[in-house]
N, C-alpha and C positions, 0 to 999 in steps of 0.2 A: 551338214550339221546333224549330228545324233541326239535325240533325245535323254533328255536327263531327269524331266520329273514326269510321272505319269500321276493322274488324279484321278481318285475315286470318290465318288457324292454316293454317302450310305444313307439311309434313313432308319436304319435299329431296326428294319421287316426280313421277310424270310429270303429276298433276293438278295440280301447282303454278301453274302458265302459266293453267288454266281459271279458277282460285280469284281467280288478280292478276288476269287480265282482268276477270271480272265486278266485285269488291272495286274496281277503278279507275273504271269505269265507274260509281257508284252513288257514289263519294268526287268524282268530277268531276262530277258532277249537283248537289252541295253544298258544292264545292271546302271539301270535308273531309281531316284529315289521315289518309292512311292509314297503320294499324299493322301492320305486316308482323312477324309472332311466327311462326318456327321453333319447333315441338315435337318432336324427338327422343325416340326410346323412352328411357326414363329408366332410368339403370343401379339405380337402388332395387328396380327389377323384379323385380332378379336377389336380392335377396334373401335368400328362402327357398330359394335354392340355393347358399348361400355356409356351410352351418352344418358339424358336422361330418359328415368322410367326404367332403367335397368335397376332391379334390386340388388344391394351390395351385396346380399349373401349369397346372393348365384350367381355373380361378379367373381369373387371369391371362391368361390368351388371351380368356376370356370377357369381361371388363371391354376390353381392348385392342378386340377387336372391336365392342363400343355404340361406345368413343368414336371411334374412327375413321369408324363410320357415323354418328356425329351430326357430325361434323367434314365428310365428304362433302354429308353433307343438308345442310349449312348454307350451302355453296356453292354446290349445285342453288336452294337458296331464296332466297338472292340474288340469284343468277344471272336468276331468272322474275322477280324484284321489279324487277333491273333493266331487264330487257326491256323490261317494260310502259312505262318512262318517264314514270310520273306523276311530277309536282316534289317533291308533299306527301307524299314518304312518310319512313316511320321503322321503322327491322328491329331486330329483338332474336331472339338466339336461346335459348331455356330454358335450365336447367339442375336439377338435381335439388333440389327435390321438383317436374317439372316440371310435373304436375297441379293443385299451388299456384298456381306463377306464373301458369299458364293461365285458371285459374279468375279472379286478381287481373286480369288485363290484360282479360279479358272485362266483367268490374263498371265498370271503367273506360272501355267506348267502349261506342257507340249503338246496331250492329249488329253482328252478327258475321257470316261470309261464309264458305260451305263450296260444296261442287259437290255431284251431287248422287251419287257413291260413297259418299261418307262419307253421305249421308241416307240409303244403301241398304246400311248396315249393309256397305260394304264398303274398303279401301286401309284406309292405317296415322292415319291419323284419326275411324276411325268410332267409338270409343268417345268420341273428345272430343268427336263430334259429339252424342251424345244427352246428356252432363254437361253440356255447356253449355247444350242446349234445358232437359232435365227434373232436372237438379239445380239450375243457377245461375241457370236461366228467363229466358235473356238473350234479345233480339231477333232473330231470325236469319235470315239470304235464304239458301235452298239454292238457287242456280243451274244451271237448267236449259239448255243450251245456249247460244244467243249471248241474253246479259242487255241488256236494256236497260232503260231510266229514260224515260220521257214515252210510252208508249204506253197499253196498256187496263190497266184494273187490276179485277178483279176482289174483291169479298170475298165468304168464305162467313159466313154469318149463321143460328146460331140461339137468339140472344138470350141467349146463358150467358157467364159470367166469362170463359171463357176465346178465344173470340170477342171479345168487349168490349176485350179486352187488346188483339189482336192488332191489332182496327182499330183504335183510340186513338194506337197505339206506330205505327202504320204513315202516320198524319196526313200527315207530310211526304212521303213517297211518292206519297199521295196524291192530293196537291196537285199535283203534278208529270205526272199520268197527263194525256192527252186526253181519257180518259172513263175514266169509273165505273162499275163494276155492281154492285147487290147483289143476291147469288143467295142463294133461302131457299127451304127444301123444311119447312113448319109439320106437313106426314105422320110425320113422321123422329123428331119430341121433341115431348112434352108439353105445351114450352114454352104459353104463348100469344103469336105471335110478330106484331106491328105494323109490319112495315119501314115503313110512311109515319114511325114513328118516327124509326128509323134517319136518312131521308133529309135530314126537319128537323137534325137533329143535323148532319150531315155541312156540309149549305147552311148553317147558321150557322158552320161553320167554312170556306168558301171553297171547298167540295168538292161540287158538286154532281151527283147519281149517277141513274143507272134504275135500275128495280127488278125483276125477275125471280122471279117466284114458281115454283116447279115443284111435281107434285099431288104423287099417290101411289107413289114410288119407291121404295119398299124398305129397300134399302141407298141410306143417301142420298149417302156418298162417291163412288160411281160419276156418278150423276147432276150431285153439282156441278161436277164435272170436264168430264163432259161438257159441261154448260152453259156452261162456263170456256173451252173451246175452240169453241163455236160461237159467243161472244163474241171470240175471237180476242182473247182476255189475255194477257199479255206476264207478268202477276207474278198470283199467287191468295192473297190475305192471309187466313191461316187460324187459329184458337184451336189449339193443342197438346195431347194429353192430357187431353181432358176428363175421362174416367175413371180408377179411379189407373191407376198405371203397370204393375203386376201384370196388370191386368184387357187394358189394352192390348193388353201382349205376347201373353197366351194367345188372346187374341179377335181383335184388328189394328184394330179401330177405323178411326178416318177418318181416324186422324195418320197410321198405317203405308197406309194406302190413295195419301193424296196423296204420301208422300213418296215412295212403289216405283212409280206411276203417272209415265207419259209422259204431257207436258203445260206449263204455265204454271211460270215459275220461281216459289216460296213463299216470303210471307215469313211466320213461323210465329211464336210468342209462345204460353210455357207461363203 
């Protein structure tokens, strides 16, 4: 199955331009429709600062002030949407509950598409960045630099659900790469890990890949990355979270490794 709608969450800031570019790039690979969705901070925010003892007239300047910055953003993100001059595109801008609608317009398209501030826990979308990976578990390319579609593609592979997802969901990319690699370090997990498995799998789907074993590396994040860049991969398709999410955060895992490391743009799947 080929993708048909690719999504982009703008916020009106200066990443915008990064996001449509890569997001146009990847919808013109599959002359997919692009969804161009402004999320503004959502005035709900404001809350638990509206009860009492809150003065109306800083009540009132405060509401004035979101919406006129969502009113500005919304111009800034049209503004990149139009630049870009892809034909297929379609913009919506949120409104409150606008974690809702964000969440809903997610479930409805193939990939979602951030740069990679927002994967580095930074700009006014990094919180929708990790909701949408590790709450809504949508498909997602963090774009690393200048993105592009048909060159190497990398996957990291160690045989667990969450691996399995992310190659499966990433097929049609795939298919599209010059070449394939699957990179697997069997040192790293328990697993017992077969890529000649893998490779059957992939060849019977049109995808035919090498295979890259690496030994005893440690930490094996560092290493597939490595690997990743002396493959000269363009995109590194990776499982999300394999651990829960708590353990993640205190520890950093390979999710937080690939996504704060310089390197191959990601397409990740929780």
């Amino acid at each position: 199955m080929e993708w048909a709608r690719i999504m982009a969450p703008l916020s009106g800031g200066d990443g915008d331009r990064r996001v449509m570019a890569a997001a146009a790039t990847l919808a013109r690979a599959f002359e997919a429709e692009l969804l161009c969705v402004h999320a503004p901070a959502d005035i709900a925010d404001l809350a638990p600062w509206m009860g009492d003892g809150f003065m109306g007239g800083v009540q009132g300047a405060a509401l004035d002030t979101v919406r006129q910055a969502a009113e500005e953003g919304e111009r800034a993100s049209r503004a990149a949407m139009e630049a870009e001059g892809y034909a297929k595109c379609s913009f919506v801008s949120l409104r409150s509950p606008v974690w809702a609608a964000l969440a809903m317009a997610g479930r409805l398209s193939d990939v979602v598409v951030f740069d990679d501030m927002a994967a580095r826990g930074r700009g006014a979308l990094y919180r929708s960045f990790q909701q949408i990976v590790a709450d809504e578990q949508r498909p997602t390319l963090v774009a690393k630099g200048v993105f592009k579609v048909g060159g190497v593609a990398a996957v990291a592979w160690d045989g667990g659900k969450e691996a399995s997802r992310a190659m499966r969901t990433a097929l049609p990319l795939l298919r599209k790469a010059s070449s394939v690699v699957v990179i697997t370090a069997p040192a790293a997990t328990q697993r017992k890990i077969v890529p000649e498995k893998l490779q059957t799998f992939l060849a019977a789907r049109d995808v035919p890949c090498e295979i890259r074993v690496l030994g005893d590396t440690g930490d094996a994040a560092p290493a597939l990355l490595s690997a990743a860049r002396e493959a000269n991969a363009d995109v590194l398709v990776a499982g999300a979270f394999g651990h829960t999410r708590l353990r993640e955060f205190i520890f950093g895992g390979a999710t937080r490794a690939f996504l704060g490391a310089e390197g191959p743009s990601l397409f990740i799947s929780h």
